[in-house]
Backbone of each chain as ProteinMPNN parsed JSONL, in Angstrom:
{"seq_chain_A": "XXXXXXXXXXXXXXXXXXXXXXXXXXXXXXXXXXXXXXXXXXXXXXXXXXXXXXXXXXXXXXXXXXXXXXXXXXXXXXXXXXXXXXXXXXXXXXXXX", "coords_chain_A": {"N_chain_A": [[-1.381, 15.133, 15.112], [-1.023, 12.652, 14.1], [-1.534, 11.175, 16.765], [-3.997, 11.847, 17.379], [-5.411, 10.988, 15.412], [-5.227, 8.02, 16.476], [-7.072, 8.141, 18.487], [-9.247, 9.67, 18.528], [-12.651, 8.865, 17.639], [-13.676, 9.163, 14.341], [-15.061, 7.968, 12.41], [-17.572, 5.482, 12.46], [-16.54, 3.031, 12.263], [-14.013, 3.021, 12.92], [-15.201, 2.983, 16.125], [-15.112, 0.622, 16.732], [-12.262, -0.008, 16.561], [-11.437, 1.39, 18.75], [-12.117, -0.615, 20.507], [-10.331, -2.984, 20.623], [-8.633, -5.356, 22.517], [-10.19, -5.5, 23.833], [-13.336, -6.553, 26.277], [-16.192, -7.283, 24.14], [-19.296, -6.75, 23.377], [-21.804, -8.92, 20.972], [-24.42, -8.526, 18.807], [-25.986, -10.813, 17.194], [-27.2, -12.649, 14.095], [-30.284, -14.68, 13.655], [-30.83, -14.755, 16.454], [-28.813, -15.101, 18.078], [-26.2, -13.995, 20.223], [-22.685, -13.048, 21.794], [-20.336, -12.999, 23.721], [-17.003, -11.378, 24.471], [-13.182, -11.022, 24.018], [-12.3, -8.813, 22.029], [-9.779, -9.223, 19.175], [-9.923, -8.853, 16.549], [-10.754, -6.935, 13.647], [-12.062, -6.423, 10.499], [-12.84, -4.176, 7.639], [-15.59, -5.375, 6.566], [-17.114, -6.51, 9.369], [-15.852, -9.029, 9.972], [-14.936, -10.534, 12.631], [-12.143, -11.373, 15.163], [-12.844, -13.373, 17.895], [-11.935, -13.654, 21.166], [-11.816, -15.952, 24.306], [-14.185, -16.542, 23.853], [-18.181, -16.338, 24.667], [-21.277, -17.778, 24.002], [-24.256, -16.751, 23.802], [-27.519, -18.477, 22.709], [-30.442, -17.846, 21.697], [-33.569, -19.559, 21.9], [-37.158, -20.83, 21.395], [-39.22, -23.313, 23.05], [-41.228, -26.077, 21.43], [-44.462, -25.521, 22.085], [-44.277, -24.024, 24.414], [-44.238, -20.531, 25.57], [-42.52, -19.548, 26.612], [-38.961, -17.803, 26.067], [-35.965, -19.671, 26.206], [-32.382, -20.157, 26.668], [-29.218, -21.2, 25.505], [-25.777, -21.806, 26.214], [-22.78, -21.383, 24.535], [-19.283, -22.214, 24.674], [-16.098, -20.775, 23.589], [-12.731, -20.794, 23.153], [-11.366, -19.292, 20.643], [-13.058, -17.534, 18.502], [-13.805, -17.273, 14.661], [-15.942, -15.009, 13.189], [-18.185, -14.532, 11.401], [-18.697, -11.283, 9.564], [-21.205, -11.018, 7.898], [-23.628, -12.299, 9.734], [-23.476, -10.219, 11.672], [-24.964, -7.788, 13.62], [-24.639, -5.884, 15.842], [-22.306, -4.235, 17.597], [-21.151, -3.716, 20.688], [-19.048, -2.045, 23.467], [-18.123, -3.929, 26.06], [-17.89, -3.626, 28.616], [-20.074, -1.415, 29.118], [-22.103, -2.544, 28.78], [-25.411, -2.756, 30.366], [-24.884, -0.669, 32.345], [-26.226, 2.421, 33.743], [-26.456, 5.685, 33.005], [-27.116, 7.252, 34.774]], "CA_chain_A": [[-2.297, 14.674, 14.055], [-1.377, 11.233, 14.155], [-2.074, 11.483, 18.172], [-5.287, 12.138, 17.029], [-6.295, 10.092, 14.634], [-5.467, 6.897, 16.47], [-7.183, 7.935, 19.517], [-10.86, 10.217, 18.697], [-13.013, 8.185, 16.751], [-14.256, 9.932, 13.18], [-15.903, 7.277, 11.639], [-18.143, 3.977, 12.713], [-15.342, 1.627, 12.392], [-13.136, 3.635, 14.697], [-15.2, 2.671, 17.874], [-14.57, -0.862, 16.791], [-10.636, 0.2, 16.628], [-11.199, 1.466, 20.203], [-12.162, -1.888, 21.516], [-9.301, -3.897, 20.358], [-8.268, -6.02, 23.168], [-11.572, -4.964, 25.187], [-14.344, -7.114, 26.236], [-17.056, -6.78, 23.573], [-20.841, -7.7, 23.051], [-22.209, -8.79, 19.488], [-25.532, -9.096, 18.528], [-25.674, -11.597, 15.741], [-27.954, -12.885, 13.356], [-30.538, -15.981, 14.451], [-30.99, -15.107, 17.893], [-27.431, -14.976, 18.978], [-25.667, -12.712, 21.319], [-21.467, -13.089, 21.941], [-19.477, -11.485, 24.652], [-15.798, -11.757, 24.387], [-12.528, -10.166, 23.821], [-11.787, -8.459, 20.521], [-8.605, -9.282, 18.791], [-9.393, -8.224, 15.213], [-11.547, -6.871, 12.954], [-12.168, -5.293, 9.033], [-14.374, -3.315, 7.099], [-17.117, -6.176, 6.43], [-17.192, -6.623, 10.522], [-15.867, -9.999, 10.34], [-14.396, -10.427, 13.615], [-11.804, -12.555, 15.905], [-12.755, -13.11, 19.566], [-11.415, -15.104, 22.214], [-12.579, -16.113, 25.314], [-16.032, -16.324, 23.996], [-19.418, -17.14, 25.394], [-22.279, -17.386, 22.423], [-26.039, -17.277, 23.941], [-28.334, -18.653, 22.155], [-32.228, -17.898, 22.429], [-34.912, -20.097, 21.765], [-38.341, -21.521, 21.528], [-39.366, -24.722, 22.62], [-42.481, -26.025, 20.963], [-45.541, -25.488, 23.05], [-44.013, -22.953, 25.359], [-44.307, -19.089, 25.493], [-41.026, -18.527, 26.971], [-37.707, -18.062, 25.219], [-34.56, -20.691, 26.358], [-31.248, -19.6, 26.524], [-28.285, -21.843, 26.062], [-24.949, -21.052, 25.925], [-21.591, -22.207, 23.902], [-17.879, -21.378, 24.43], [-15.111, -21.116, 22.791], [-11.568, -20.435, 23.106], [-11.131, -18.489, 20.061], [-13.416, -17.763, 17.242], [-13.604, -16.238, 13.844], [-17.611, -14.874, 13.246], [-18.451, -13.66, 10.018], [-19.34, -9.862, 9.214], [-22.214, -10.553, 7.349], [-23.978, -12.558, 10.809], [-23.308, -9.262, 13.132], [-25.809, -6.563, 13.206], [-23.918, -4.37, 16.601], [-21.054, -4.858, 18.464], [-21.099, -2.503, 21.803], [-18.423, -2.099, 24.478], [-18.925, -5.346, 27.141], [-18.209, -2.776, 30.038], [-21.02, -0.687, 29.042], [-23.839, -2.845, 29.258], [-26.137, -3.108, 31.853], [-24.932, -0.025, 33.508], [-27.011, 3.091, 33.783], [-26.07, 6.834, 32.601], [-27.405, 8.089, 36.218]], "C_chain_A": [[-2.449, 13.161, 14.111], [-1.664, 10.779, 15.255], [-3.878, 11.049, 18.002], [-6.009, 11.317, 16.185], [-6.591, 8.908, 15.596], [-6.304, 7.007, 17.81], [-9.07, 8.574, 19.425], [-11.274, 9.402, 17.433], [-14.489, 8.767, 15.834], [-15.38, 9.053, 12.74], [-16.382, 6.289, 12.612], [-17.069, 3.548, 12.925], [-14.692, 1.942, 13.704], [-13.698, 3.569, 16.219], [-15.038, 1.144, 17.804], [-13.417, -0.801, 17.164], [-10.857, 0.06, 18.071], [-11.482, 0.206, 21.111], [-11.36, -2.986, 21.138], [-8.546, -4.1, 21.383], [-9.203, -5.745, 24.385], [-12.526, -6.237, 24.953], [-15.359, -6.42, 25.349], [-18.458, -7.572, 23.367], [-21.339, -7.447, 21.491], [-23.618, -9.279, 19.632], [-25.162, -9.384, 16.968], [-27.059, -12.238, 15.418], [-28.95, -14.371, 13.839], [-30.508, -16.322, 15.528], [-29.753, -15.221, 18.606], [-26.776, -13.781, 19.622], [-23.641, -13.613, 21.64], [-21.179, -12.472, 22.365], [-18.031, -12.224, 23.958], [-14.416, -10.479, 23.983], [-12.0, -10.092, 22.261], [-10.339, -8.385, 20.193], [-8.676, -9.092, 17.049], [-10.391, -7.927, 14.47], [-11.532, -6.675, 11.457], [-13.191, -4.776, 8.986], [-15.951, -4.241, 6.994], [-17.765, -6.605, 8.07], [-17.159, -7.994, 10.67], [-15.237, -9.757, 11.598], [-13.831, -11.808, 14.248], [-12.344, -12.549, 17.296], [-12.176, -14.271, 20.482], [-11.709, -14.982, 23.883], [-14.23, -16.132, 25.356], [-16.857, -17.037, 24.393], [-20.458, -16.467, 24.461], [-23.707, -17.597, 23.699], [-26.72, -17.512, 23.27], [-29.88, -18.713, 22.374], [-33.384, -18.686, 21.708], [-36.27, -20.666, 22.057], [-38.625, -22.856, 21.573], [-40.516, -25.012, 22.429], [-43.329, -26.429, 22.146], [-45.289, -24.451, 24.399], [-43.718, -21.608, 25.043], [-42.434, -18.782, 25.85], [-39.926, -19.054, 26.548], [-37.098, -18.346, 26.33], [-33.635, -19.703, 25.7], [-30.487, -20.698, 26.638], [-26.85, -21.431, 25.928], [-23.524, -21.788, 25.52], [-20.225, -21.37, 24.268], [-17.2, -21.785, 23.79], [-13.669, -19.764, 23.263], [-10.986, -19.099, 21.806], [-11.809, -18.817, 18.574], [-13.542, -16.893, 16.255], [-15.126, -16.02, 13.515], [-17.532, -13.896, 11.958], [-19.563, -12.516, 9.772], [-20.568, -9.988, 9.178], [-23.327, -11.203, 8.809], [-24.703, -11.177, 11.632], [-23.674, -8.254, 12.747], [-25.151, -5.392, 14.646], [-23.036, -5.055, 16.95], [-20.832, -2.816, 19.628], [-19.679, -2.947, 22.626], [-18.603, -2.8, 25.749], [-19.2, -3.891, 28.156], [-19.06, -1.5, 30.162], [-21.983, -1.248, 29.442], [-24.002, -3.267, 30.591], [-26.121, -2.113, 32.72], [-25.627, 1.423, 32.775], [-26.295, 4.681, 33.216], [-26.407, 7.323, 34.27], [-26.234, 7.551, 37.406]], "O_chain_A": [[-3.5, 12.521, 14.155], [-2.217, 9.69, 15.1], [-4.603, 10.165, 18.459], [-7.195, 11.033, 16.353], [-7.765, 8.574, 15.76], [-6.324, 5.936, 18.417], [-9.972, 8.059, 20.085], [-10.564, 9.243, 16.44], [-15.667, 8.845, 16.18], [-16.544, 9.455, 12.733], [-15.701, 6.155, 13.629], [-16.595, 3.767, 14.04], [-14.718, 1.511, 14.857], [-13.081, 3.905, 17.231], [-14.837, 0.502, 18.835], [-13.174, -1.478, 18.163], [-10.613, -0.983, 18.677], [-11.094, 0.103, 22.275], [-11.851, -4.083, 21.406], [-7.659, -3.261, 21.536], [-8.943, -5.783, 25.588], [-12.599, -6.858, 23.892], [-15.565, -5.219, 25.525], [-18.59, -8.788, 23.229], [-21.347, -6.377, 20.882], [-23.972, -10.199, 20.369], [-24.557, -8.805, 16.066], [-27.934, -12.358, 16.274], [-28.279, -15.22, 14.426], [-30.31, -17.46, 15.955], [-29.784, -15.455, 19.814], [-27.055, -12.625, 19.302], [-23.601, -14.844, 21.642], [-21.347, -11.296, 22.043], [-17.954, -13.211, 23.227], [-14.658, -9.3, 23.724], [-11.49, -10.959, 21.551], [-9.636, -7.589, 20.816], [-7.665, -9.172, 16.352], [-11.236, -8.818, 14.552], [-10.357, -6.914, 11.179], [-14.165, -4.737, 9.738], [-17.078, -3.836, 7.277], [-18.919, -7.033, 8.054], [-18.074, -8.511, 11.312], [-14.916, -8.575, 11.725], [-14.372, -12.909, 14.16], [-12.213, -11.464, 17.863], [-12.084, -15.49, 20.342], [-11.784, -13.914, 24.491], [-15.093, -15.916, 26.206], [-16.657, -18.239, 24.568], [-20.598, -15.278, 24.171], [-23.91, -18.648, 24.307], [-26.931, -16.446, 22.692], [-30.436, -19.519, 23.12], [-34.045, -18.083, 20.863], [-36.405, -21.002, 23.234], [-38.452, -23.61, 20.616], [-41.282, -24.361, 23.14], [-43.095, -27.324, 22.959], [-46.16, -24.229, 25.24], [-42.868, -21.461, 24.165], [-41.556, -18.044, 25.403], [-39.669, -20.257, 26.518], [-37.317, -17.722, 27.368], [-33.779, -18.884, 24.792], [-30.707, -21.401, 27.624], [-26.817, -20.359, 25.324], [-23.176, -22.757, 26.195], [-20.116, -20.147, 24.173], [-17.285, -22.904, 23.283], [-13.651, -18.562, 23.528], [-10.29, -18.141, 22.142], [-11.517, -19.699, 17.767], [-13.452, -15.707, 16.572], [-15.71, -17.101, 13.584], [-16.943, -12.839, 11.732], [-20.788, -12.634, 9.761], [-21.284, -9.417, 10.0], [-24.101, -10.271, 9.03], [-25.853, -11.033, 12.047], [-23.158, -7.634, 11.817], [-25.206, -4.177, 14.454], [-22.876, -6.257, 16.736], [-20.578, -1.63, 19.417], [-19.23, -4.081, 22.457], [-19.294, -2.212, 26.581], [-20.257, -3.3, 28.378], [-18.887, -0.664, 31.049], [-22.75, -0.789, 30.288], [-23.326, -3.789, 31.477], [-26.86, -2.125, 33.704], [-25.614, 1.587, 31.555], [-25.113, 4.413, 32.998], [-25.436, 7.867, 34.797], [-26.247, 8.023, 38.543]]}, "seq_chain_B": "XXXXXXXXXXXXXXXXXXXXXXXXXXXXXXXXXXXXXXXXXXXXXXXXXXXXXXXXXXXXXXXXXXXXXXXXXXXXXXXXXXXXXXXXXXXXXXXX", "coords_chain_B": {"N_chain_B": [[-8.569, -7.558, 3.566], [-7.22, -8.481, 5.377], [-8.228, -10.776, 6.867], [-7.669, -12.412, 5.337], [-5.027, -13.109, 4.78], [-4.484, -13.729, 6.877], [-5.802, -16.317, 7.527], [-4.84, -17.712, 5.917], [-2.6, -17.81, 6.87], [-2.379, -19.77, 8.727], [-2.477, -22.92, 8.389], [-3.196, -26.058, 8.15], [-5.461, -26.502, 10.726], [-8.172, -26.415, 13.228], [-11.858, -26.41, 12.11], [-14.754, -25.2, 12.283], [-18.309, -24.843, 10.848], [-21.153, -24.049, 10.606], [-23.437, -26.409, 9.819], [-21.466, -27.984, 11.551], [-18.201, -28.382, 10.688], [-15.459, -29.887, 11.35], [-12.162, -30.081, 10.187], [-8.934, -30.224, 8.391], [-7.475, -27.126, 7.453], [-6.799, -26.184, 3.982], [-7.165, -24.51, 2.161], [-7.612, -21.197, 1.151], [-9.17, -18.404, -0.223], [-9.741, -14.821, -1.202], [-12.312, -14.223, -0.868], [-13.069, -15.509, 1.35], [-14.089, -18.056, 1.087], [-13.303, -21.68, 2.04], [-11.108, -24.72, 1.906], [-11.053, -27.929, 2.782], [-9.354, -30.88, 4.265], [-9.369, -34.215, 5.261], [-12.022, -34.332, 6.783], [-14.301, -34.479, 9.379], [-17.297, -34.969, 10.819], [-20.24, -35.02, 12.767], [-21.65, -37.893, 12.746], [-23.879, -38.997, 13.372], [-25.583, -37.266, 13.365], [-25.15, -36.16, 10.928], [-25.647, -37.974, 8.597], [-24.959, -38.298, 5.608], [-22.293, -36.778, 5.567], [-20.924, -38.423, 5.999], [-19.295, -39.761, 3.952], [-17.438, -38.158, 3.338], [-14.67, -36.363, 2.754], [-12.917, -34.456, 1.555], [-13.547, -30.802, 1.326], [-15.068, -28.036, -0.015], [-15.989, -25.252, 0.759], [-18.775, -22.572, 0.528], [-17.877, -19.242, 1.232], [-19.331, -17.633, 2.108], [-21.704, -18.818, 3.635], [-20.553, -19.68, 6.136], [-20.47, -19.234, 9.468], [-19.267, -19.061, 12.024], [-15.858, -19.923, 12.892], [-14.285, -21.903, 14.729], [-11.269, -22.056, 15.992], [-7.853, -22.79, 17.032], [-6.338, -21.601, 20.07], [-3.121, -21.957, 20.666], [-2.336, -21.717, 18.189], [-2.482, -19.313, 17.479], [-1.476, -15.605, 17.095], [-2.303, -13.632, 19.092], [-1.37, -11.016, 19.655], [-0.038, -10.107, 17.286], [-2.077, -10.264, 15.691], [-3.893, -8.19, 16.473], [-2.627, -6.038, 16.291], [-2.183, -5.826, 13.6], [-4.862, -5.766, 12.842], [-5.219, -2.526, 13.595], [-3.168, -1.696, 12.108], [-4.166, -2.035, 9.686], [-6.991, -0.272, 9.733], [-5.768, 1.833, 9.8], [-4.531, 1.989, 7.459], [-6.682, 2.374, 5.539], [-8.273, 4.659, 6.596], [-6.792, 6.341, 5.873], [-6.873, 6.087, 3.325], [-8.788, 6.889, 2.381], [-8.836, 9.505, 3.383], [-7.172, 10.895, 1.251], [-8.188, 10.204, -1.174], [-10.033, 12.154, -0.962]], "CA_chain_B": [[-7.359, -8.477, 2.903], [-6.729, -8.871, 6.385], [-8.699, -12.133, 7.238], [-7.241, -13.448, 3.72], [-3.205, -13.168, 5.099], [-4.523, -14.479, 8.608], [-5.784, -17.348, 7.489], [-3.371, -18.288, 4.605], [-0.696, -18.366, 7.616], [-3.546, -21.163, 9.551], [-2.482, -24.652, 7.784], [-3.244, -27.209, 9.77], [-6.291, -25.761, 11.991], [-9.355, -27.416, 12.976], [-12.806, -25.711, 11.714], [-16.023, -25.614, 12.535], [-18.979, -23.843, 10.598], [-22.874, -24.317, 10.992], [-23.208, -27.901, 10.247], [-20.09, -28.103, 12.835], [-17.552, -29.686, 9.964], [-13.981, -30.333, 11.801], [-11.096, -30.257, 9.263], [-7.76, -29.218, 8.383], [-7.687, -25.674, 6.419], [-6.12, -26.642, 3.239], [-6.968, -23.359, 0.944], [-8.189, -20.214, 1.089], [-9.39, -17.165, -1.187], [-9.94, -13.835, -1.274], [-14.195, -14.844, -0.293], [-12.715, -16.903, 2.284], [-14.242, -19.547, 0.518], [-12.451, -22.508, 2.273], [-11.193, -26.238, 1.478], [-10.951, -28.523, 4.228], [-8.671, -31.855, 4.313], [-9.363, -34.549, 7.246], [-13.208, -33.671, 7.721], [-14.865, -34.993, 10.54], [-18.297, -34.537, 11.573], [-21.211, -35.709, 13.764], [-21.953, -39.215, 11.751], [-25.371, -39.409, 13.973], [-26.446, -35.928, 12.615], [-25.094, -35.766, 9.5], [-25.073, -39.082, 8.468], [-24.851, -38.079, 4.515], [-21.065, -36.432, 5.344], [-19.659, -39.609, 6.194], [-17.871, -40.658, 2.727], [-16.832, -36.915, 2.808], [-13.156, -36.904, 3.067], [-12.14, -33.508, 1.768], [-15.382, -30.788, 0.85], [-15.002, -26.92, -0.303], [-17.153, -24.256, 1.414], [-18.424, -21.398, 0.249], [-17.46, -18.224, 2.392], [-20.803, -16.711, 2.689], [-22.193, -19.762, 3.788], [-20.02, -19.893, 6.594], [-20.965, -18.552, 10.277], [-18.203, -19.163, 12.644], [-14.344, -20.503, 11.953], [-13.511, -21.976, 15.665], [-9.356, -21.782, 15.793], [-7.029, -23.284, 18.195], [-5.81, -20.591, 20.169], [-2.217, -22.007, 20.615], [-1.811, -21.573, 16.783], [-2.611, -18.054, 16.748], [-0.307, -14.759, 18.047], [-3.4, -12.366, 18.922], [-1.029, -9.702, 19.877], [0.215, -10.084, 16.038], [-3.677, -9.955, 14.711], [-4.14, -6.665, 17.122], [-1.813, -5.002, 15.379], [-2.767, -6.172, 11.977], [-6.052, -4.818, 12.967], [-5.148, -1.41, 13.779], [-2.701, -0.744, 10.418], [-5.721, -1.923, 8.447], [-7.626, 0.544, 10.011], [-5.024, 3.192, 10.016], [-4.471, 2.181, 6.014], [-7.95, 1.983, 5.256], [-8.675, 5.821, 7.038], [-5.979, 7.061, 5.071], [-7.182, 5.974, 1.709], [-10.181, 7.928, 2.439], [-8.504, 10.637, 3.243], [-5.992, 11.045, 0.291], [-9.253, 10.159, -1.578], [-10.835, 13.255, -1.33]], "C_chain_B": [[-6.547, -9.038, 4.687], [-7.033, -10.755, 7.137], [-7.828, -12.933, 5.972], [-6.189, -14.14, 4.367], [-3.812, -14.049, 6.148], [-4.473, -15.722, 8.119], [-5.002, -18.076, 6.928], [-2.299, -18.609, 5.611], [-1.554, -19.803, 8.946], [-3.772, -22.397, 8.962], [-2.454, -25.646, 9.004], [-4.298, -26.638, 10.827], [-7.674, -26.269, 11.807], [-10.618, -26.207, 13.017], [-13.841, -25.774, 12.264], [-17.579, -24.422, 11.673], [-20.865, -24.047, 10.92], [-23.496, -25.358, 10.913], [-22.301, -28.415, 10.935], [-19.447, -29.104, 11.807], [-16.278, -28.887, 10.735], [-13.045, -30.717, 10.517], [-9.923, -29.756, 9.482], [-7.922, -28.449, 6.835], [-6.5, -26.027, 5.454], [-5.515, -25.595, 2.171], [-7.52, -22.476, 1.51], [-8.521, -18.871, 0.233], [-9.736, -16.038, -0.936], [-11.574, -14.067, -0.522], [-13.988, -14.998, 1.116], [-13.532, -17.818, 2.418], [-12.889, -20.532, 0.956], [-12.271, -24.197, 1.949], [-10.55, -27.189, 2.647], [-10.606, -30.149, 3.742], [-9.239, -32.404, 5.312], [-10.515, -34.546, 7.163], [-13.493, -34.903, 8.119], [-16.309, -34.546, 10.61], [-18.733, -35.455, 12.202], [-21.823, -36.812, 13.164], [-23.678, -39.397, 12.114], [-26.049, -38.216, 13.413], [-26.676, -35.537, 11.403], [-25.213, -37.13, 8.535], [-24.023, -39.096, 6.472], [-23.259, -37.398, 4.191], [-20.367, -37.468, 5.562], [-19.108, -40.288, 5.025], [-16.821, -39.567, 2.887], [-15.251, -36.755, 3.388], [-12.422, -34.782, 2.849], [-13.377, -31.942, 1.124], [-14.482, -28.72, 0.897], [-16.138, -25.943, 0.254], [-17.13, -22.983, 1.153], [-18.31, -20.59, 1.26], [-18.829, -17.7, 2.6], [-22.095, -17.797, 3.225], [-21.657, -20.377, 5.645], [-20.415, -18.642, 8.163], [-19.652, -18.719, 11.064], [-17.116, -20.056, 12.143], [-13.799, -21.088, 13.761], [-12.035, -21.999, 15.269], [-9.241, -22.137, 16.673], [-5.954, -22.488, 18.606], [-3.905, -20.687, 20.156], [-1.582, -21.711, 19.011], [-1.879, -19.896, 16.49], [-2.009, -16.534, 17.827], [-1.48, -13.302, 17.867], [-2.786, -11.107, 19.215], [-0.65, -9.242, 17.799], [-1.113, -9.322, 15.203], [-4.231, -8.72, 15.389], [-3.46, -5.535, 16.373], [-2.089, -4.773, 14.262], [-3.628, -5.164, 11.702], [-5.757, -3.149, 12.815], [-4.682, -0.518, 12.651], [-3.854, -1.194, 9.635], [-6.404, -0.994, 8.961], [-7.176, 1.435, 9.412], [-4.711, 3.566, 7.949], [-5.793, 2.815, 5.131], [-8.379, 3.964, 5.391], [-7.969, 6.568, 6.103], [-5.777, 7.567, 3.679], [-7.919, 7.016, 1.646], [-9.647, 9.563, 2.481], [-7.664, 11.784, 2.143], [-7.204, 11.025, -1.069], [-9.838, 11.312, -2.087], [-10.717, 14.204, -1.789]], "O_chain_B": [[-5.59, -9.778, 4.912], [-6.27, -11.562, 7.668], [-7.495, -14.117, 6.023], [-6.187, -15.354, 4.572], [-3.476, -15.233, 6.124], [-3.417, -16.355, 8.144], [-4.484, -19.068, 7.441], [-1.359, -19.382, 5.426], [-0.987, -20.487, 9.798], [-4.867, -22.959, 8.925], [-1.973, -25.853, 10.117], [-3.791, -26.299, 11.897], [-8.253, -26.507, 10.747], [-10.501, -25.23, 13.756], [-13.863, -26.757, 13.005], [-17.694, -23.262, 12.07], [-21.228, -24.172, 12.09], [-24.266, -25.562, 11.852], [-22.357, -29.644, 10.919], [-19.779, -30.289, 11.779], [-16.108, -27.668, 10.752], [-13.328, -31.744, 9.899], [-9.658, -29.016, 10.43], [-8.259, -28.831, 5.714], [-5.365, -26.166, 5.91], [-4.431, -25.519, 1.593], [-8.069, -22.811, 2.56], [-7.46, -18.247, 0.196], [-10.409, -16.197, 0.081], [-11.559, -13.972, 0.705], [-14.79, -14.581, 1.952], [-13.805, -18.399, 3.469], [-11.761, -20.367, 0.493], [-13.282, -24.873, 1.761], [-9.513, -26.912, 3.25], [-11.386, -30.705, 2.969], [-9.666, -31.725, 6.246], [-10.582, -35.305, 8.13], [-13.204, -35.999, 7.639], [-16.359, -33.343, 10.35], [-18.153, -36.525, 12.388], [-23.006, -36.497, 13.036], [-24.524, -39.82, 11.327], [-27.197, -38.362, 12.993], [-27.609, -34.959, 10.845], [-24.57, -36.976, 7.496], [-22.952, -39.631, 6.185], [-22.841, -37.36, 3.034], [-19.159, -37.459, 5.323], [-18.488, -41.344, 5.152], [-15.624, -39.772, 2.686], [-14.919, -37.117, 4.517], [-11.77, -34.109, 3.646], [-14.15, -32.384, 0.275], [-13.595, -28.343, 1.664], [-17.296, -26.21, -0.068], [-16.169, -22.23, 1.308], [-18.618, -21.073, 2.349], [-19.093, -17.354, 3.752], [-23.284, -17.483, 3.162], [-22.254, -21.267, 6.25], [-20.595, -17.439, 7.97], [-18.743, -18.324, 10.335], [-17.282, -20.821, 11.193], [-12.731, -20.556, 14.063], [-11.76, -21.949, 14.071], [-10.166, -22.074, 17.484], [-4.884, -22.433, 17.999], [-3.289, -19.71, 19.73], [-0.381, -21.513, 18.828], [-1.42, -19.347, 15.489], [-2.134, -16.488, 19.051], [-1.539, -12.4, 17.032], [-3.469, -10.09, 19.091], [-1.033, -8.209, 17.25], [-1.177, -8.336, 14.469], [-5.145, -8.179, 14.766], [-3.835, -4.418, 16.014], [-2.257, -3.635, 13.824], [-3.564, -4.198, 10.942], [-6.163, -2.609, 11.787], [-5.105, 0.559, 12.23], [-4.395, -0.376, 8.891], [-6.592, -0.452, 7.872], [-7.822, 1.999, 8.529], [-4.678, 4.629, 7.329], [-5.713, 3.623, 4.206], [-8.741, 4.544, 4.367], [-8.564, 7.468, 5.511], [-5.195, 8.479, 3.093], [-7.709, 7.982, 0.912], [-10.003, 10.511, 1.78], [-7.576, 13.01, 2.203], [-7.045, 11.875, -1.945], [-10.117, 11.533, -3.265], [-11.693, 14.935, -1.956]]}, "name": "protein", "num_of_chains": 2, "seq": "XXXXXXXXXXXXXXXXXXXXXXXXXXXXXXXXXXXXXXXXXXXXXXXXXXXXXXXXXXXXXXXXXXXXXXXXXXXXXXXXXXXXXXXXXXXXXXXXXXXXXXXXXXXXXXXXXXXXXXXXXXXXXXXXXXXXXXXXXXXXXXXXXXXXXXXXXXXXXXXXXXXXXXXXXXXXXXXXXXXXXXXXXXXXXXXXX"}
């Protein structure tokens, strides 16, 4: 039972659980994007990460095409209310086929 | 209640939130509304923080918390993580 709990994941939260100490990708609020490794979360999806790399996308005036720049950090704390997903890093990009 | 404890044990740790203010973490609350000793900022950007010496922030106001990883025992906050989970699932379940 308790096998079980800590390992199939019932609820939402619980695939967050499962990536605790995994590379993870956040999409965040204002054009931001964060990879990094997850070291903690709660219920409001604040989150710790470390080793992170923030992209940032923008517009520069008079040009069509979105800029990317990008920030790191050693270890940061990113607040819940910001972060609209948070996927598994070693998922993206690769294909189901 | 997990971010609350974390930080409460993070005296002394330099900050940073969306106007990038640099301090040392002095208080903290339940919100994690924080109070910051020391601040620092960008004098050329901000120019209007430069008397600012010690400045209260609300928590929902607040986008990132950089930390200095030598101050912090992420195998400790992994764990943390997981019994909050494991507490948290449990409520629910006892709950119903």
């Amino acid at each position: 039972m308790v096998d079980e709990k800590s390992v199939s994941a019932s609820e939402p939260l619980d695939l967050i659980r499962l990536c605790l100490d995994e590379q993870i990708f956040v999409k965040l609020r204002g054009n931001r994007e964060m990879t990094g490794k997850l070291h903690a979360y709660d219920s409001h999806c604040n989150i710790v990460l470390g080793d992170a790399t923030e992209t940032i996308y923008y517009l520069e005036s008079g040009s069509e095409d979105v800029k990317s720049r990008k920030e790191k950090s050693e270890l940061v704390f990113v607040r819940g209310d910001s972060v609209m997903s948070i996927a598994d890093a070693s998922n993206i990009g690769k294909t189901n086929a | 209640m997990l971010f609350f404890s974390f930080f409460k044990t993070l005296v002394d740790q330099e900050l940073k939130n969306d106007v990038k203010i640099t301090g040392t973490l002095r208080s903290i609350d339940q919100y994690l509304n924080i109070k910051l000793d020391n601040v620092q900022t960008d004098v050329a950007k901000y120019p209007h923080f430069v008397a600012v010496r010690s400045v209260f922030i609300r928590g929902s106001t607040i986008r990132y918390i950089h930390l200095n990883p030598n101050s912090v025992d992420t195998n400790l906050l992994q764990d943390a993580s997981r019994r909050e989970a494991m507490a948290s699932s449990g409520d629910k379940i006892v709950g119903r």
